[in-house]
N, C-alpha and C positions, 0 to 999 in steps of 0.2 A: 750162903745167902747173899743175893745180889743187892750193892747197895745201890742209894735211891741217885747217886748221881749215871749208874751203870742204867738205871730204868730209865733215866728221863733222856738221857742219849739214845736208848733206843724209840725209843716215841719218835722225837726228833725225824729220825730217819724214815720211820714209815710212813712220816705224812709230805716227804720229798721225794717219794717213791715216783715209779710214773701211772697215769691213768688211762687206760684205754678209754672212757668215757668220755673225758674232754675233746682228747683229739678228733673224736666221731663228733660233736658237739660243734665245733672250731671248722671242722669239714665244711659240715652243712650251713653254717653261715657262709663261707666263703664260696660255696656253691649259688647260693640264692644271689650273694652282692654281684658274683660273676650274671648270674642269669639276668639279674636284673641291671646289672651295667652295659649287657647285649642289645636288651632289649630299647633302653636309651636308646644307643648305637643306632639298631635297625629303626627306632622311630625318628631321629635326629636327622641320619646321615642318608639313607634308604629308604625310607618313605617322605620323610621332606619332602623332594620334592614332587613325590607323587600327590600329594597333600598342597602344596605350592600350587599345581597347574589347575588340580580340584576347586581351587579357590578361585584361579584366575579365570575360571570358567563360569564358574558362579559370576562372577564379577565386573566382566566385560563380557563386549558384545563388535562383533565388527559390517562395519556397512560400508558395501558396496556399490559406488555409480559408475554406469556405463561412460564412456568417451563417446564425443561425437564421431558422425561416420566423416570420413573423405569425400570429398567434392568430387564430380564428374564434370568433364570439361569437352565441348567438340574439340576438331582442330585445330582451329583458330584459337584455343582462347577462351570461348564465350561459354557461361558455365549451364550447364544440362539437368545437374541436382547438386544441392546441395543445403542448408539447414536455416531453417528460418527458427527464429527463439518462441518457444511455445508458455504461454502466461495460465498458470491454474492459480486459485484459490486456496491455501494448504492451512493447516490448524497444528500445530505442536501440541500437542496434548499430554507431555511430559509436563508441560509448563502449567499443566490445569488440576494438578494433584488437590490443593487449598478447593479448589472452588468444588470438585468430586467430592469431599470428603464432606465440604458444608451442605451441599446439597444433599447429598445423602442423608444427614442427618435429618434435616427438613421433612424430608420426604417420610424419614421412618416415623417421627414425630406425630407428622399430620395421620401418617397410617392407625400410631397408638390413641391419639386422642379421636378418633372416629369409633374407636372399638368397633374393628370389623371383627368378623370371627374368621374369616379366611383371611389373616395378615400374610402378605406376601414372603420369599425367603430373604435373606440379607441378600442373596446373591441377588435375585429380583430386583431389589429395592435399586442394591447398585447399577445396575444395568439402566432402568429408567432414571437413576441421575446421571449415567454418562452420556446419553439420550437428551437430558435438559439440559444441561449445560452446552454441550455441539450446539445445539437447536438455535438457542440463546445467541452463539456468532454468527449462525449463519442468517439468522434475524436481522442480523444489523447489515450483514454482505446485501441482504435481498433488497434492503431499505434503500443503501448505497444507487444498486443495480436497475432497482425495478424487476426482481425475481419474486417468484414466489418457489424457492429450493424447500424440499424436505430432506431430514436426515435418515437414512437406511441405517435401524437400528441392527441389522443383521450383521450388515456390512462394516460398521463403527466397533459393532463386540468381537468380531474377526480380527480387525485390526491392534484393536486395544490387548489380546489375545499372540497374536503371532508379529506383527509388526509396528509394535507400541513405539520404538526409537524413528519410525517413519513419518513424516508429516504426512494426514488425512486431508485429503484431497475433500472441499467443498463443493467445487465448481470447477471443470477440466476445460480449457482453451479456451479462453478470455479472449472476445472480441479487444482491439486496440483501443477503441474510445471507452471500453469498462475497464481494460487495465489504465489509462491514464485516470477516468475518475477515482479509482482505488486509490490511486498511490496518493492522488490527495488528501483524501480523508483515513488512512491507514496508520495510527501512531507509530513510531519508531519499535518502541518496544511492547507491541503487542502481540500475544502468538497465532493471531491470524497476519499471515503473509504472503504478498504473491509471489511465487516457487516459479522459477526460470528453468526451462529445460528447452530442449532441441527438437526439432519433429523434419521429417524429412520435406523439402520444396521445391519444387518441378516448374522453373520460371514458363517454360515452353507446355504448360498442361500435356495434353497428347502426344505432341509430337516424340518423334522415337519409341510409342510407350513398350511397345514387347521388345525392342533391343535395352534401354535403359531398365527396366522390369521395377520393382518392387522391394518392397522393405512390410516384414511382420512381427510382431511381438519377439521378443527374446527376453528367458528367465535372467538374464544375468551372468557376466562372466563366473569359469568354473573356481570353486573354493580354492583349489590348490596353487594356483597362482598367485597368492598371494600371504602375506606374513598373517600369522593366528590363526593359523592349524587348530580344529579343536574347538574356536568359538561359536556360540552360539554367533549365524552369521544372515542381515536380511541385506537384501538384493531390489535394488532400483530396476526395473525395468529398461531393457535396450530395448535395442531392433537387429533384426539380422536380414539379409536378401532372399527375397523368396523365389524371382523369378527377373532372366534379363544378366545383365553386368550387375548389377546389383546382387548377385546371388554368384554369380562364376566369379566375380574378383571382392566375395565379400572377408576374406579374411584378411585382404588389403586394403580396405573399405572400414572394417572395422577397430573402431577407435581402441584407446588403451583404458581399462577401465581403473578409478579411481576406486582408494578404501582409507576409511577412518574407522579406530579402533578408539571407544568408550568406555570410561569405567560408569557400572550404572549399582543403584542401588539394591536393597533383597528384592524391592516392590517390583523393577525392572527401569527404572527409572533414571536417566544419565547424568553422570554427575560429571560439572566440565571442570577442566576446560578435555579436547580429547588427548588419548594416551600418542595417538598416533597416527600421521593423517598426510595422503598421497592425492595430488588434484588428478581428474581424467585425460588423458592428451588425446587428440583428434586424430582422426585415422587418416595414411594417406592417401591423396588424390590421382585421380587417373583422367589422363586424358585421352579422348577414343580418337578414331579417326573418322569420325561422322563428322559432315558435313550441314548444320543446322538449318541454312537455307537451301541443299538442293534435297533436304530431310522434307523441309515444310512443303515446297514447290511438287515432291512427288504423292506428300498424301493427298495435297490440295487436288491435284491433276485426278489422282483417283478418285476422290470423294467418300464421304464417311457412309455413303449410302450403296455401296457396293462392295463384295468381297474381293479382296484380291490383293496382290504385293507388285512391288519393285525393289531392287536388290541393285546398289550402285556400286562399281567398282574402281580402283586405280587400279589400272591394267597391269603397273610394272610392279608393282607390293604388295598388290592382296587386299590391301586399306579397301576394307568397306567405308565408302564416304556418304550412302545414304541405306538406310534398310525400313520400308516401308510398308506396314502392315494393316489391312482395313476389313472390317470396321475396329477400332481404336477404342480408347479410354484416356479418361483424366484422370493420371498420374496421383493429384492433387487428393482425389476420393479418397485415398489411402492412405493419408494421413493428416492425422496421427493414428486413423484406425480407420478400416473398411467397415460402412455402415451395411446391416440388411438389404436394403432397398437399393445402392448403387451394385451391391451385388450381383442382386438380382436382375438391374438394367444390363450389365455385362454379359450376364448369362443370356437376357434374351435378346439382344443383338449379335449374338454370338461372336463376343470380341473379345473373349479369353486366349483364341488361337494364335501363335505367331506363324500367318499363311505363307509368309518368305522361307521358313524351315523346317517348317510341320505341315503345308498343304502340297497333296500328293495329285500330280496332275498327268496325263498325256500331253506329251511336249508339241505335237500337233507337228508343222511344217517345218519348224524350227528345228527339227531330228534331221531334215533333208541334208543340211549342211555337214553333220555327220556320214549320213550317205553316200554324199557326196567325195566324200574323204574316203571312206571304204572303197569304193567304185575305181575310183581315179588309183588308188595304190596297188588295188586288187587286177588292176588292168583289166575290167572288165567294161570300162567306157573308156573313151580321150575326150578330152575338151570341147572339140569341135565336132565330132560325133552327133548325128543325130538319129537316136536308134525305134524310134517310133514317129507314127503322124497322128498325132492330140487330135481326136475328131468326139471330145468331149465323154466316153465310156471306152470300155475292151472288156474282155472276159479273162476270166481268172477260175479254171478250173468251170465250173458250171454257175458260177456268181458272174454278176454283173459288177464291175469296178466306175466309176462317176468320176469325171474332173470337175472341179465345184460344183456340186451337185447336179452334172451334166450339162450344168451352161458353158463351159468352158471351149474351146474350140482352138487350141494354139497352134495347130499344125506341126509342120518340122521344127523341132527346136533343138538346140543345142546345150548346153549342162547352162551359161548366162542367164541366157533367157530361160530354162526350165527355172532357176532361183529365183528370177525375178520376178515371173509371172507364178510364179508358187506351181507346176503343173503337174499336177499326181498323175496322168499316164506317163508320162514321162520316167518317172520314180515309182512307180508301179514295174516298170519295165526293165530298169536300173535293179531295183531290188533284187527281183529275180534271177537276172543276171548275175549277180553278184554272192545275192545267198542270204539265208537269215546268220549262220553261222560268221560267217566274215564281217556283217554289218554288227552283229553282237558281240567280236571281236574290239569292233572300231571304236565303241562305245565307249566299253569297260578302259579299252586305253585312255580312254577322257575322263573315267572317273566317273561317269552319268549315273555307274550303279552303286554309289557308298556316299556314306555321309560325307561333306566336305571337311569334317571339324573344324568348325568355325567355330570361334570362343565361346560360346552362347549356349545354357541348358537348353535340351525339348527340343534339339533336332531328329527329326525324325530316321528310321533304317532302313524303312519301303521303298525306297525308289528300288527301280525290276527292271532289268535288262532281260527281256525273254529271249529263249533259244529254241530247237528241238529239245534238247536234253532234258529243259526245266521243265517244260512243259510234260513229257513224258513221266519224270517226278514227281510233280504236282499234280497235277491232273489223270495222269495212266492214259494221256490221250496224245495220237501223233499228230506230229506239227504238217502243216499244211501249205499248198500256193500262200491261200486265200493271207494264212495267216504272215509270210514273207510280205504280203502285197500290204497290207494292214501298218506291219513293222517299219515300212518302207517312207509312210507318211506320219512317222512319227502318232501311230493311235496302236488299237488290239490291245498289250500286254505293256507296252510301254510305259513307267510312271520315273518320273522328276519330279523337281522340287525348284521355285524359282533362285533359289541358293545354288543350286546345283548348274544351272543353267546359264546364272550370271555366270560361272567359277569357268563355264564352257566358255562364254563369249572371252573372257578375258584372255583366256590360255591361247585360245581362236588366232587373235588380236597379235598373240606375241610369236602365232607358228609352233606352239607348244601341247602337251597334250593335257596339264595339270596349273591348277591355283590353289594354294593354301589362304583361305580367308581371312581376315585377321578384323576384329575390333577396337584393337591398340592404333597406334599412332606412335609414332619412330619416326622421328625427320630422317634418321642414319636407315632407315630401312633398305635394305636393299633389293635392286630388282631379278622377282624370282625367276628361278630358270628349272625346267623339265626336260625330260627328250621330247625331241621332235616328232611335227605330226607327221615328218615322213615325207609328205608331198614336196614336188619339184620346183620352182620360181614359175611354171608356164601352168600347172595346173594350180598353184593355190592364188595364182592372177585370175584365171578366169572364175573361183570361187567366188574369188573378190572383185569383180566383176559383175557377177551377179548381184552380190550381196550390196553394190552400191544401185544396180538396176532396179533393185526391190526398193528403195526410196526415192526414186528418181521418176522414176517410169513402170514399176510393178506396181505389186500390193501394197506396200507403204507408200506410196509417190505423194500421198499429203501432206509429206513432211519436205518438202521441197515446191509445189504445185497450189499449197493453201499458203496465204503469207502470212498469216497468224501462225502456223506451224516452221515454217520456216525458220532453220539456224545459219545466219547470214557467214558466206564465206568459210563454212563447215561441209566437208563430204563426211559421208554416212553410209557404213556398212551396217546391213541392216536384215531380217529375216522376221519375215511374220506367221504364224499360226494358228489353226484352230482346229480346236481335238475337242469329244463329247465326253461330259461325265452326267454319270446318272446319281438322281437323287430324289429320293422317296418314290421310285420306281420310273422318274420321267425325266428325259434327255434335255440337257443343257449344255451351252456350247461355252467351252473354255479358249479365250484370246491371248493370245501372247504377241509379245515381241521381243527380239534379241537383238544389240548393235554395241559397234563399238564408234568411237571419231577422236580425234582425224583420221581418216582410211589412210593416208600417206604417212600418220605416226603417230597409233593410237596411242590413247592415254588414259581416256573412261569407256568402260562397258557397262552392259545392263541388261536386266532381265527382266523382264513385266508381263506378268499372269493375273488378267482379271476373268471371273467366273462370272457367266451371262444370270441375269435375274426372272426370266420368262421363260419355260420351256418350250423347245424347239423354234428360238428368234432366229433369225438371222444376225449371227457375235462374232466379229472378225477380229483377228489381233492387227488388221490398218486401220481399221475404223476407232475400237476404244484402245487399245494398248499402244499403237504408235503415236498418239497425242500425247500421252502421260509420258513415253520418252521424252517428245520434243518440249515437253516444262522442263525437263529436267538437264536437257543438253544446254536448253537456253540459258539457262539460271548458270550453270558450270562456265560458260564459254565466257557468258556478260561479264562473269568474275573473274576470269581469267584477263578479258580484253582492258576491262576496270586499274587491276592489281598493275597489267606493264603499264598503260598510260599513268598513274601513279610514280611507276618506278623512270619512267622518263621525262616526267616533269621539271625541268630546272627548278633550283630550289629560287627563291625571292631575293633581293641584295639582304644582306647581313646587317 
């Protein structure tokens, strides 16, 4: 028999046994505190801050303003565009929470005590007191003004909506005498304020307007440039280049845009001061190489009441010093905004074109010089050659060929006088001689058939140098006399551009076959150089020979001969033209003229294509086209002669 100290040691023991129960018990606690100290973890340390940026996006808001653009400068100096300070009317309406919320009351009030049975919704009610209250400021602006403005509640619930941290625009470009009365009567801290911004200004209206071109709306620089990735982000209105320098050098034109970062409250509402905040810097400036007075002197000469360009060049750099294109436009129309109606004026003057790079023309006689370059290398004439008697027609094939429409009667002429006197039998006869294929050689060596790439959007690819071969391409039809004789006088198949033509004169000028145009300005520019046209010192004398006999004593000789035309103490190599274009089925005569000076060491060329307004006048390029040169040599030369007496002036005693 076991006694009782033997039993109660055994108890003892089996209640210090081990328990599989516990430890499975002790597991699963230590399992959940593990899961649930993960779980901390992944919310604390890995979602943070995804939870962080959720907030900061709720929370802030960031806005963006455009930078002013860069100024545009002629030559000299004297500025072409640049920004004038634009005065609106603006409403903070963050600032208007208290009076929104009292009105609103008001309003639902008056709605319950009328017991209507159709009470409006809350949203309703809101709506028309955000509606009264606007109203209510721009009441006082009108009093101020002498206005009578309404509020667009469309456009106020848009706003309140997607660009509530923007000031609302009351009244957009405040004449100068309503912003000086504003600022008097406008308390310091009220949240009607007049909002300063930039709009583009065009001191010279017209003048330049399709080289300088244009500025249109722009959304706003892109989000990624700038810090708060992710924010709800509203954007100020810029401008970008639409057409012109304005658009070819607009991303150096265009300013650096500024952004401030707001913390606002749930309603959207901003609470200051800001988190973070960058001013706009101005964009930089260019100066062209246009020339503002031989700019103004060539539209003038042409008039805004005819179609047509002149295209100014420095013979030795390219520098376009004038580019002239009519009929024109005021710059000024365009901003801050292109209205319907001047739109529409542009459209019906047709003076959206820029005719100096985009108007396609037959170069008329002014090709002769080209010809004459073919001929003379191709040795199919000499200088002093005289290979027909000008008895004012010949035949060509079973056609009858006209020198000036058969008044003409030059007799023996020589290649001088065939340039000076302009004489298509002459160059009828030459042609031929020589060939279409070789004259369409001579051309293409000048570049007559591609764009010049001059800095400028919207130049045109059509200029055509015809041959046999295109013709048989194009057409399926074989080239002909008739059509060499055509080719000869600069008409038939032929088309340039007066870009194209100035870019000839200039190269012309230097014995060269090529100009690269340029609308920059570079005092360090240096002068371009191409290969040669090839001709000898005897044949490209009596060229030039001619080409001084055409202002002297030819087709142009009014610019020596009339003394209003006259460039005192200036010789002038010079070539006139006139070639038919058809339009709206009926024939008009297109004028040119080509020159460079001083013939003993040019320095400016030019090209001047005005298109006749009568069908079938009498339009010669001596009569309208060599006038508008000589505005524009005069105006160059007088400056010139100005600047040295200037620079030889002793100075005064000290």
């Amino acid at each position: 028999m076991e006694t009782p100290s033997e039993g109660s040691g055994s108890l003892v023991e089996s209640k210090a046994g081990f328990d599989p129960r516990i430890v499975v018990f002790y597991g699963i606690v230590a399992l959940m505190l593990l899961v649930l100290a993960g779980g901390l973890v992944y919310q604390q340390l890995i979602k943070g801050a995804l939870h962080h940026e959720q907030e900061r996006q709720q929370n802030e808001r960031r806005v963006i303003v455009p930078g002013p653009r860069g100024n545009i400068y002629d030559r000299e100096g004297r500025l072409l565009v640049g920004n004038r300070p634009r005065f609106a009317v603006v409403l903070y309406l963050d600032e208007l929470r208290p009076e929104f919320r009292k009105e609103y009351i008001r309003i639902r009030n008056n709605y319950r005590n009328a017991s209507l049975q159709d009470m409006p919704t809350s949203g309703q009610i809101e709506r028309i007191a955000h509606v009264s209250v606007v109203q209510r400021y721009m009441d006082q602006i009108n009093e101020f003004l002498g206005r009578t403005g309404k509020v667009d509640g469309g456009g106020l619930q848009r706003h309140l909506e997607r660009q509530l941290l923007l000031p609302y625009t009351l009244i957009d470009d405040l004449k100068p005498e309503e912003f000086a009365r504003l600022i008097e009567h406008l308390p310091v801290n009220s949240p009607v304020q007049v909002y300063t911004s930039n709009t583009r200004y065009y001191p010279y209206g017209a003048a330049a307007a399709h080289a300088l071109g244009y500025v249109g709306v722009n959304e706003g620089a892109d989000d990624e440039e700038f810090p708060g990735e992710g924010l709800t982000t509203l954007k100020m209105k810029g401008t970008i280049g639409r057409d012109g320098i304005e658009k070819q050098f607009d991303s150096i034109l265009q300013g650096e845009a500024g952004y401030t970062i707001l913390r606002v409250d749930p309603a959207g509402y901003k609470v200051n001061p800001p988190i973070e905040h960058r001013l706009p810097v101005q964009g930089k400036s260019i100066t062209t190489s246009l020339d503002i007075d031989l700019q103004q002197a060539a539209e003038e000469a042409i008039g805004e009441d005819r179609i047509g360009a002149a295209v100014v060049m420095d013979v030795h750099t390219g520098e376009v010093l004038a580019m002239a294109s009519e009929p024109a436009y005021d710059l000024n129309v365009f901003s801050p905004r292109l209205s319907v109606a001047a739109a529409a004026d542009i459209e019906a003057r047709k003076a959206w074109a820029n005719t100096a790079i985009s108007g396609v023309y037959s170069p008329g006689s002014t090709f002769k010089i080209v010809v004459s370059t073919a001929a003379l290398r191709s040795g199919s004439i000499t200088p002093e050659e005289t290979p027909v008697d000008c008895e004012g027609a010949m035949m060509v094939g079973n056609r009858r060929f006209t020198c000036d429409n058969g008044e003409g009667h030059h007799g023996l002429v020589a290649l001088p006088a065939a340039i000076a006197e302009s004489c298509d039998i002459y160059f009828y006869t030459v042609g031929l001689r020589t060939s279409a294929d070789v004259m369409a050689d001579q051309a293409r060596r000048f570049h007559l058939d591609r764009p010049t790439g001059i800095d400028l959007p919207g130049e045109t690819h059509r200029m055509l140098i015809p041959d046999p071969a295109w013709k048989k391409k194009a057409r399926d039809e074989a080239w002909t006399p008739g059509d060499t004789a055509n080719m000869s006088i600069g008409q038939g198949d032929v088309q340039v551009t007066p870009m194209v033509m100035a870019c000839f004169a200039a190269s012309f000028a230097r014995d060269e076959v090529s100009t690269h145009p340029t609308l920059i300005h570079d005092a360090k520019h240096r002068t371009q150089e191409s290969e040669r046209t090839g001709l000898t010192a005897y044949q490209r004398a009596a060229i030039l020979k001619g080409m001084e006999g055409c202002t002297t004593e030819g087709t142009a000789a009014i610019l020596t001969t009339v003394e209003a035309m006259r460039v005192p103490g200036v010789r002038i190599a010079g070539k006139t033209g006139t070639a038919q274009i058809t339009r709206n089925g009926e024939k008009y005569n297109e004028a040119w003229f080509i020159c460079f000076a001083p013939l003993e060491n040019p320095e400016i060329a030019m090209a001047v294509a005005i298109e006749g307004t009568t069908a079938g006048e009498a339009y010669g390029g001596g009569r309208e086209s060599a006038p508008v040169a000589s505005a524009i040599l005069k105006k160059y030369f007088a400056k010139k002669r100005g600047a040295g007496a200037a620079q030889t002036t002793p100075a005064g005693p000290g």
